[in-house]
C-alpha positions in Angstrom: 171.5 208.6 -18.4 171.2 210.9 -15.5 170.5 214.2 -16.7 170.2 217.5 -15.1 168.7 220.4 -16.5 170.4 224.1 -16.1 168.3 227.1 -16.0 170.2 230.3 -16.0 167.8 233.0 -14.6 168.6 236.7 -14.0 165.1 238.8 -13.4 163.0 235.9 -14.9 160.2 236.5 -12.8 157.9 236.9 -15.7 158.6 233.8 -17.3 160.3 231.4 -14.1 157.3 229.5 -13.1 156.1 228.6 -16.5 159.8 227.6 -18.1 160.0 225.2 -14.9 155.9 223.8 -15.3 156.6 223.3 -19.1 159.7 221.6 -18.4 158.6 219.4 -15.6 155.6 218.6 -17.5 157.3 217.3 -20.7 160.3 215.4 -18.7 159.4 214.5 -15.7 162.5 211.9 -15.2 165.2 214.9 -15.5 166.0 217.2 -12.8 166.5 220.5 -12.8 168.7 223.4 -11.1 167.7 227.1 -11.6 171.0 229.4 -11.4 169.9 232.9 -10.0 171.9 235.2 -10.8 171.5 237.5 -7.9 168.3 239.1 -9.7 166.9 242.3 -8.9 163.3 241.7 -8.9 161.7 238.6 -7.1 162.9 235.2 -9.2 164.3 234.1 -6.3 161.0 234.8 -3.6 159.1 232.5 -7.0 161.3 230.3 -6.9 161.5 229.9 -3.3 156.8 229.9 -2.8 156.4 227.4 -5.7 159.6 225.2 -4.3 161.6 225.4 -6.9 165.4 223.7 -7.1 167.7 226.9 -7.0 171.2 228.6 -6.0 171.0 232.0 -5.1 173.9 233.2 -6.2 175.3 236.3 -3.9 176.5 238.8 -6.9 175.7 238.9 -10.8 178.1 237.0 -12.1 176.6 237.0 -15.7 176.1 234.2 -17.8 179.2 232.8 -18.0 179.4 232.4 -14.1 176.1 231.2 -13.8 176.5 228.2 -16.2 180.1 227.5 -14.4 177.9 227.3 -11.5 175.6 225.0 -12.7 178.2 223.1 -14.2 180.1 222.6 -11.3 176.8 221.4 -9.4 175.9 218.9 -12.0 179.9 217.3 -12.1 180.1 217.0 -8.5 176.3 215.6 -7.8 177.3 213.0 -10.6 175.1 213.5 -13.9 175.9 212.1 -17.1 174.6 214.7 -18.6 173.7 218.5 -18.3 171.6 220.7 -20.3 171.4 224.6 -20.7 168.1 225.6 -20.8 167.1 229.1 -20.6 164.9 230.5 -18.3 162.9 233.2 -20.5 160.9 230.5 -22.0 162.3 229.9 -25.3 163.6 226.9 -25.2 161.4 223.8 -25.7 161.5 220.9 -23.1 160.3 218.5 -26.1 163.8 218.8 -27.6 165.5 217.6 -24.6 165.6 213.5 -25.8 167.0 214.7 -28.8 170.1 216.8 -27.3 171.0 213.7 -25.3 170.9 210.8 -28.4 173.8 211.8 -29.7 176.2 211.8 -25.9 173.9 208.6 -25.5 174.8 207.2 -29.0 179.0 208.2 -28.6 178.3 210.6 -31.3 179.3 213.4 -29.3 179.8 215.1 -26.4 178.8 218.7 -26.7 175.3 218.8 -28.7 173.7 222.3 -30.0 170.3 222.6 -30.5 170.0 225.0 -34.0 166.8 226.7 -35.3 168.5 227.0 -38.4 168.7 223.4 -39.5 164.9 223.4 -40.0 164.1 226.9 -39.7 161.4 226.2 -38.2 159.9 228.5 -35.1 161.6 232.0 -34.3 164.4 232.5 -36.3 165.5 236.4 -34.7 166.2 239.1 -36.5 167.9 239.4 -39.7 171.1 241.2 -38.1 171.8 238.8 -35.8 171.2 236.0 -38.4 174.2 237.7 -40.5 176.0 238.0 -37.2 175.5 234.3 -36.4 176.6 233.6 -39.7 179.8 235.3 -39.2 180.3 232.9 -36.3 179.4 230.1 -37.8 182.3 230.9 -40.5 184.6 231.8 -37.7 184.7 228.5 -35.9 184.1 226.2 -39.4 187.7 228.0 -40.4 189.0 227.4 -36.2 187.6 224.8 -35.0 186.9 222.7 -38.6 183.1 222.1 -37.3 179.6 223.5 -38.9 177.8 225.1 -36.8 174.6 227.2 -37.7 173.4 228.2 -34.7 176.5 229.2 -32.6 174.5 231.6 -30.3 172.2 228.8 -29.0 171.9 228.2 -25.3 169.7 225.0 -26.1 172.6 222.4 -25.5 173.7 219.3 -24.0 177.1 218.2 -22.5 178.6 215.3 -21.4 180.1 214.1 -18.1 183.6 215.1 -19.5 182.8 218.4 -20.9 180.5 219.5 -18.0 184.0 218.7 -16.0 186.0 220.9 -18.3 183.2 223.5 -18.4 183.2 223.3 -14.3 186.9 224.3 -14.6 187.1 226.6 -18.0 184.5 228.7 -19.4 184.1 232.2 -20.7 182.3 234.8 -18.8 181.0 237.3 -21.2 178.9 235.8 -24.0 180.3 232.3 -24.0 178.1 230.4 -26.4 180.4 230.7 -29.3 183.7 230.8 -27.1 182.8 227.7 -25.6 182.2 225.5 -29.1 186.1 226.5 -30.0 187.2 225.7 -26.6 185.8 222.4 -26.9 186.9 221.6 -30.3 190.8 222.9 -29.0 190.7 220.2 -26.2 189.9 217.5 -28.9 186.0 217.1 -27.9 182.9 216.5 -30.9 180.7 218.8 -31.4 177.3 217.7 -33.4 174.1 220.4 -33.8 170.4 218.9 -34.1 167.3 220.8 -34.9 165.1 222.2 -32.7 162.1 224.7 -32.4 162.1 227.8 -30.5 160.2 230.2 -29.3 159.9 234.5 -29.2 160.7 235.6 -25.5 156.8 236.4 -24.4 158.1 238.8 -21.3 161.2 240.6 -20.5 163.7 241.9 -22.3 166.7 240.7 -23.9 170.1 241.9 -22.2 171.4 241.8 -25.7 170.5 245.3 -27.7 171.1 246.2 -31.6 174.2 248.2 -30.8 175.4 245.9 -28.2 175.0 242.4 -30.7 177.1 244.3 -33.1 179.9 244.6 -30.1 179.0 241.1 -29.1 179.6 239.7 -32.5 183.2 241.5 -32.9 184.5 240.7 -29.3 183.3 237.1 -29.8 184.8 236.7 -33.4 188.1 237.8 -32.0 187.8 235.8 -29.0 187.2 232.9 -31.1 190.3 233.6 -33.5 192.9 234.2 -30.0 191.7 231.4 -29.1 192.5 229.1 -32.2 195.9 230.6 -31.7 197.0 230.3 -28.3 194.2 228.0 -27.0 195.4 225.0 -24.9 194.2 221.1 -25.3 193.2 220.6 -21.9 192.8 216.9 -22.5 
């Protein structure tokens, strides 16, 4: 299947060059777009001396934008199937074959990558494991799907939902908002394990404080959407 590869970046200069060499090394058959989000420090001179694929986005558009973006590329350049793969280095390339099986097998057509099902790797900190687990709870009882792992950005998505992500998806922390608008338009959702690693340079955008306000705004988001949320298919 034609696969393309997503890397969200915003001031990944630390951590750009070897996501892309660890990626490149272990699949050398799937290509690759880096998204940068208008960073503030010099991803996008990297990217550019080491000839990197990337948009330079103008403004910060924020996650959310960033992954429409690369969305929208993948749909119109005619992949079978994208993959979100962040750029601070935790995500492993090695996982990649088995994100796709399941779109490959008709299993599914968004696929998670969860570092829960094994628990094996970095497993972040207990708060956010309780949050997670709240939004794991939240979409079981709204979208009628188990996921244990609903903050991942490890995942894979089919022709058709890399079409309706292209057109629809949520701009703040859309992880979790973007399972239940999956399961709304009618689409499976499956989660395989995978290993992941600790961010080895930057930090996180997400604070203590702020994960507790991610975790409310998210959970609510989720339940709105279960309620007035429109099949799109």
């Amino acid at each position: 299947m034609k696969t393309i590869v997503i890397i969200p970046a915003y001031n990944e200069s630390e951590n750009i060059v070897n996501t892309v060499t660890a990626l490149t090394t272990s699949c050398p058959d799937v290509d690759y777009i880096i998204i940068n989000d208008c960073s503030t420090d010099n991803t996008a001179a990297i990217c550019e001396e080491h000839g990197f694929h990337y948009i330079n986005l103008p403004i910060n558009l924020g996650i959310g934008g960033g992954m429409q973006t690369g969305y929208r590329y993948a749909y119109d350049n005619g992949y079978d199937v994208a993959i979100q793969f962040d750029g601070d280095g935790q995500h492993n390339a090695e996982y990649i074959k088995d994100l796709i099986a399941p779109i490959k097998a008709g299993e599914a057509e968004l696929v998670i990558g969860s570092r829960f099902i094994d628990k094996k790797g970095f497993q972040t900190s207990f708060m956010r494991r309780v949050g997670i687990n709240l939004l794991g709870a939240t979409l079981k009882l709204c979208g009628h799907v188990k996921i244990t792992d609903a903050t991942s950005g490890f995942r894979a998505a089919s022709r058709e939902v890399m079409e309706f992500f292209s057109k629809h998806y949520a701009q703040d922390y859309p992880e979790p908002e973007s399972i239940i608008a999956v399961r709304v338009s009618g689409f499976r959702v499956k989660e395989v394990p995978v290993v992941m690693n600790e961010r080895t340079a930057g930090v996180s955008s997400i604070s203590t404080w702020k994960s507790v306000y991610y975790m409310i705004k998210v959970t609510l988001a989720i339940l709105i959407y279960r309620l007035v949320g429109k099949k799109w298919r």
